[in-house]
matplotlib code that plots the C-alpha trace (Angstrom):
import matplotlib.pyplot as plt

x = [-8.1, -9.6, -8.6, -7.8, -9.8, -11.1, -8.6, -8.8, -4.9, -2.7, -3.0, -1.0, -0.2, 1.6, 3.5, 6.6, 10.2, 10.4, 8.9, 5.7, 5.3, 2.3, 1.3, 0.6, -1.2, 0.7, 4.0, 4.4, 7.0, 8.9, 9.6, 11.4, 8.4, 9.3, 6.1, 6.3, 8.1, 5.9, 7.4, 5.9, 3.8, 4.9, 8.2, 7.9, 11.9, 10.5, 6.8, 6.1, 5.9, 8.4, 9.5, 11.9, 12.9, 14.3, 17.4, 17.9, 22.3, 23.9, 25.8, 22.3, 19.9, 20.0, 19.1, 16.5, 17.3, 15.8, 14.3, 12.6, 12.2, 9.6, 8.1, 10.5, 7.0, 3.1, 0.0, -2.1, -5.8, -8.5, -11.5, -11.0, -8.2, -5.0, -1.4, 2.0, 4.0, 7.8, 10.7, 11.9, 15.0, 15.1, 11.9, 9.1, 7.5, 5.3, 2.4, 1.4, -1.8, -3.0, -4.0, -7.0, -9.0, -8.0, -8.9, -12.6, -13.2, -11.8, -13.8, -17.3, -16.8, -15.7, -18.9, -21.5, -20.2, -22.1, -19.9, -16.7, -13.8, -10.4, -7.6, -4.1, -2.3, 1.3, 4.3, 2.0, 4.7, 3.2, -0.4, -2.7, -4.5, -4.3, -5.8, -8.9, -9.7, -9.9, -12.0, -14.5, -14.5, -12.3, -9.6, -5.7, -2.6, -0.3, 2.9, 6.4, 10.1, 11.3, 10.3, 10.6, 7.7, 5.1, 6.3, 5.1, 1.9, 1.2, 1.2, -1.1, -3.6, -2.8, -3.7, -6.5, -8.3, -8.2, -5.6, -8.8, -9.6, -8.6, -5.1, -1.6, 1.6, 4.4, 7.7, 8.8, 9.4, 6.2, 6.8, 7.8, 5.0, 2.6, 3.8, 3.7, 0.3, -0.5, 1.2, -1.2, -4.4, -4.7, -7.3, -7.9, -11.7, -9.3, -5.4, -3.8, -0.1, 1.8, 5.3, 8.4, 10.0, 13.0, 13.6, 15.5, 13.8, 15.6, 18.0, 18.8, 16.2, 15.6, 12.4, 12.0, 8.9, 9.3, 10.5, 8.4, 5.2, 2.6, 4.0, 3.5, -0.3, -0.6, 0.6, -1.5, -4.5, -3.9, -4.5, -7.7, -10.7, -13.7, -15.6, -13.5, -14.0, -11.1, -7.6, -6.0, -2.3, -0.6, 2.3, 4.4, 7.0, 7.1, 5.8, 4.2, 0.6, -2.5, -3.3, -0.8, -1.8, -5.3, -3.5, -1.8, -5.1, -7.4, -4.9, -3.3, -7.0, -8.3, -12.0, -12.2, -16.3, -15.8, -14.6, -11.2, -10.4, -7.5, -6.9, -4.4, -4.2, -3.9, -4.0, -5.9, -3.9, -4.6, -3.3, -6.5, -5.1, -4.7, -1.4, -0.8, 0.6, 0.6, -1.8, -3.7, -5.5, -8.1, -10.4, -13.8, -16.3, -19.4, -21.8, -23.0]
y = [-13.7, -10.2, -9.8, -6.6, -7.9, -4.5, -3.1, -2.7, -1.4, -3.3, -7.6, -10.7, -12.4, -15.1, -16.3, -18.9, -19.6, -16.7, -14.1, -12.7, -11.0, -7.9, -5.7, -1.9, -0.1, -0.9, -1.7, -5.3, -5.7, -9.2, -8.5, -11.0, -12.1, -14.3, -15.8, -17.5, -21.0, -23.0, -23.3, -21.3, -22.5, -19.5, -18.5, -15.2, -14.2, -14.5, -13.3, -11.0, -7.2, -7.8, -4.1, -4.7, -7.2, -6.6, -9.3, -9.7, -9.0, -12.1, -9.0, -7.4, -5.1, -5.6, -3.5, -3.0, -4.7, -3.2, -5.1, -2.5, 1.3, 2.8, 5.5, 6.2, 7.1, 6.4, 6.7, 3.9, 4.1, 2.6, 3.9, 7.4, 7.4, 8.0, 7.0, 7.6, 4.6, 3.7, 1.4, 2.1, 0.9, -2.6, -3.9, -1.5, 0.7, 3.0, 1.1, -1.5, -3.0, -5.3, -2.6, -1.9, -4.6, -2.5, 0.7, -0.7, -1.5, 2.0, 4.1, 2.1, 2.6, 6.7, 7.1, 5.2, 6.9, 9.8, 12.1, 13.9, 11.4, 12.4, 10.1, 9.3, 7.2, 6.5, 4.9, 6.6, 5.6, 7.3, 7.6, 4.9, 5.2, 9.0, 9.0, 6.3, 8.1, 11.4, 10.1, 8.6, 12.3, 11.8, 14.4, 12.6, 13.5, 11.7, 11.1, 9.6, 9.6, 9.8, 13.4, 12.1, 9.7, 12.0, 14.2, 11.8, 11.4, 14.6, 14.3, 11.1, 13.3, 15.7, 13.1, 12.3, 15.4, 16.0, 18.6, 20.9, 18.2, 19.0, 16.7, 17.8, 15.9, 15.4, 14.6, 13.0, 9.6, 8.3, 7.6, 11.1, 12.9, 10.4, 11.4, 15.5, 15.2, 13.2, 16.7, 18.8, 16.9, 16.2, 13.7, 11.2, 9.1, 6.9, 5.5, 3.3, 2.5, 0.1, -0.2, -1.2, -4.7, -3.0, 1.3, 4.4, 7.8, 11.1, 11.6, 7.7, 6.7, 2.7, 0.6, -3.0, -4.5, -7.4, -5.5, -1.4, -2.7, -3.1, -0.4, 1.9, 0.6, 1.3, 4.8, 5.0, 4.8, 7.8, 9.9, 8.4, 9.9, 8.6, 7.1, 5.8, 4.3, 2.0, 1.3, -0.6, -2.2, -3.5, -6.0, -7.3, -9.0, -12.4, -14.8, -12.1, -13.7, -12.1, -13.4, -11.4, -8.6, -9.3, -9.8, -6.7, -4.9, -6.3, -5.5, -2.2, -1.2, -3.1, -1.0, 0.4, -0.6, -2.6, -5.9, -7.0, -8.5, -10.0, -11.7, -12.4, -9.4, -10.9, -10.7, -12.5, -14.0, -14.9, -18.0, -18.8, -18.7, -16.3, -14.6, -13.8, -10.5, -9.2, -9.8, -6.6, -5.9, -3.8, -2.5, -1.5, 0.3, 0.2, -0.5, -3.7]
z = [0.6, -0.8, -4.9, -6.3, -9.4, -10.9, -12.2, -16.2, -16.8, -14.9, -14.9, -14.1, -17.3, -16.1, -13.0, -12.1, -11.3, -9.1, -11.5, -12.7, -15.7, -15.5, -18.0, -16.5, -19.1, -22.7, -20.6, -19.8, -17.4, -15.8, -12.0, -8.7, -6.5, -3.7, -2.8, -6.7, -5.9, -8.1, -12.0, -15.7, -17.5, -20.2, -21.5, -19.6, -20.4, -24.7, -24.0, -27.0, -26.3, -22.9, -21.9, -19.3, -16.8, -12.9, -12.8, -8.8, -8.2, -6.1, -3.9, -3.6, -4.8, -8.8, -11.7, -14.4, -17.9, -21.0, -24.4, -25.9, -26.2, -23.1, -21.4, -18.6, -16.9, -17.5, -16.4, -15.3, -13.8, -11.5, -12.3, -11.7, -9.8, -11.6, -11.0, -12.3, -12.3, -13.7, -12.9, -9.9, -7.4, -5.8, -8.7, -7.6, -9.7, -7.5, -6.8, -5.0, -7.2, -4.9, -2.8, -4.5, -2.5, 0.5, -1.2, -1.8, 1.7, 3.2, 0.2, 1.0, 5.0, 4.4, 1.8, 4.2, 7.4, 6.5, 8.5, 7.9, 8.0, 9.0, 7.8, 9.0, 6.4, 7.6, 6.1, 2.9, -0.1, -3.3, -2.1, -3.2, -0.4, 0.6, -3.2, -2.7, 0.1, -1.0, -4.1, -1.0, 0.4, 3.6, 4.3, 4.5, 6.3, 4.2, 5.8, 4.8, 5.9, 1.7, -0.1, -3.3, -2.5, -1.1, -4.0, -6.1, -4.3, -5.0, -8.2, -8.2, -6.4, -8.8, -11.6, -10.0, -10.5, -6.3, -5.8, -4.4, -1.6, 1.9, 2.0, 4.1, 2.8, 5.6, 5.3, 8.4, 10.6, 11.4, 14.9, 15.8, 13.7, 16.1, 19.3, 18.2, 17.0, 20.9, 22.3, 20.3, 20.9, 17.1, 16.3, 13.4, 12.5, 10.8, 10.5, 7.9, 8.1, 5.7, 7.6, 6.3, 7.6, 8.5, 8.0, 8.6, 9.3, 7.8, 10.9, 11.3, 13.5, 13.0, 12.4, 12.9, 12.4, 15.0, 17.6, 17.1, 15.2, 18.1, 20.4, 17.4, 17.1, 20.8, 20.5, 17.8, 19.3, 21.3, 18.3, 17.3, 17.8, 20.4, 17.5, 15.1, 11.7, 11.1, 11.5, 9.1, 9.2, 5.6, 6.0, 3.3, 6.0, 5.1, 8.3, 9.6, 9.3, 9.6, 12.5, 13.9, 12.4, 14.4, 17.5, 17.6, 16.7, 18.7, 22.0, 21.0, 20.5, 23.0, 24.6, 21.2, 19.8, 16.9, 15.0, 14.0, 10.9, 9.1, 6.0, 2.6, -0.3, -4.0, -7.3, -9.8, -13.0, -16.2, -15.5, -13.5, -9.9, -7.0, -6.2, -2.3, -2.0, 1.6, 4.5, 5.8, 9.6, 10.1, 12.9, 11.8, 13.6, 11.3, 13.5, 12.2]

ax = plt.figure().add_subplot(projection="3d")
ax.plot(x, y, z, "-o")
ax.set_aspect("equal")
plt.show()
């Protein structure tokens, strides 16, 4: 498992019964996690200082419940990178923290490459990585079917102190923006995609992981360049195990020069143990 375990304003207090309490910044904040079937050892409902909580609805969906006055938005940071977080639908918040170990490994292979690195991040949410990649001194086409979220990354590259650096933001469905930029020759040194278990694109157009996932990779690789640095895949589908993910790398990509790996994301806790949060893929071609 890789651990996001730098960051300095965001943490895992405490975890159980379906739940795990984090604080981001001063916010501390209770939210569902499925992967949490193991019971508290901390009375996370009463912990002192609890903002807000995200009660799951038995019809679906659910809704945020409120204990104390917050910041409808706030800024949280990783080093120097900067985001803007905030309680959003179905218990997300903007960010996915656990990301950071992925962020790491992308930052170190763009700043030892020593060559200009051209980035496709796909299925690009709010920008984590469009962010940790600028900061390494890639150039990002950051593209996602919802406008409010690549609005938002904006802003986090805003925040960030990058808004100079040379970054396109697209709205659009990620299969279609591909298959354009095959027509017009377009290359990318690197992709990274983080796709939805199941999705609609602005003009109804359907995703399903199962069933589009590695015929996606596979088109892919048609826009990647004759020497690429790596491709990375991010999957929070439960069962979908990264062995999987290293399948569908290592034959979508299959002549490509490199190594395939695949392996859990987590999170450390305060409670003293690990909590799995995804499994990532990824293709690198360092040479070694």
């Amino acid at each position: 498992m890789k651990l996001a375990d730098k960051w300095t304003d965001y943490s895992v207090i405490a975890t159980g019964d379906g739940y795990k309490l984090e604080r981001w910044g001063e916010v501390i904040l209770l939210r569902p996690d499925p992967q949490v079937i193991w019971r508290s050892s901390v009375d996370m409902e009463n912990y002192p200082g609890l903002c807000a909580r995200y009660v799951r609805s038995e019809s679906g969906g659910g809704a945020w419940r409120y204990f104390k006055e917050m910041p409808s938005e706030w800024i949280v940071g990783y080093g120097d990178l900067k985001f803007l977080v905030k309680p959003m639908g179905f218990k997300h918040t903007g960010l996915f923290p656990e990301q950071a170990a992925n962020w790491e490994i992308m930052s170190e292979l763009i700043k030892k490459a020593n060559r200009p690195i051209s980035v496709l991040n796909l299925f690009a949410y709010t920008g984590g990585a469009t962010v940790a990649c600028l900061s390494a001194g890639a150039s990002v086409c950051h593209v996602d079917a919802a406008k409010g979220m690549v609005e938002r990354a904006g802003e986090n590259v805003r925040l960030s102190g990058l808004k100079d650096k040379p970054v396109r933001f697209i709205v659009d469905d990620c299969i279609k923006f591909v298959r354009r930029e095959i027509r017009r020759g377009h290359k990318y040194d690197a992709i990274i995609m983080d796709p939805p278990s199941y999705g609609r694109g602005p003009n109804g157009e359907m995703w399903k992981i199962e069933n589009d996932l590695f015929d996606f990779v596979t088109l892919c690789d048609q826009v990647l360049s004759e020497d690429p640095l790596f491709f990375l895949i991010n999957s929070y589908t439960t069962g979908l195990q990264p062995a999987v993910l290293k399948n569908i790398i290592t034959l979508a990509l299959k002549g490509r020069n490199g190594r395939v790996e695949a392996y859990e994301v987590g999170l450390p806790t305060e409670e003293g143990i690990a909590l799995p949060c995804g499994a990532g893929g990824m293709f690198i071609n360092d040479g070694e």
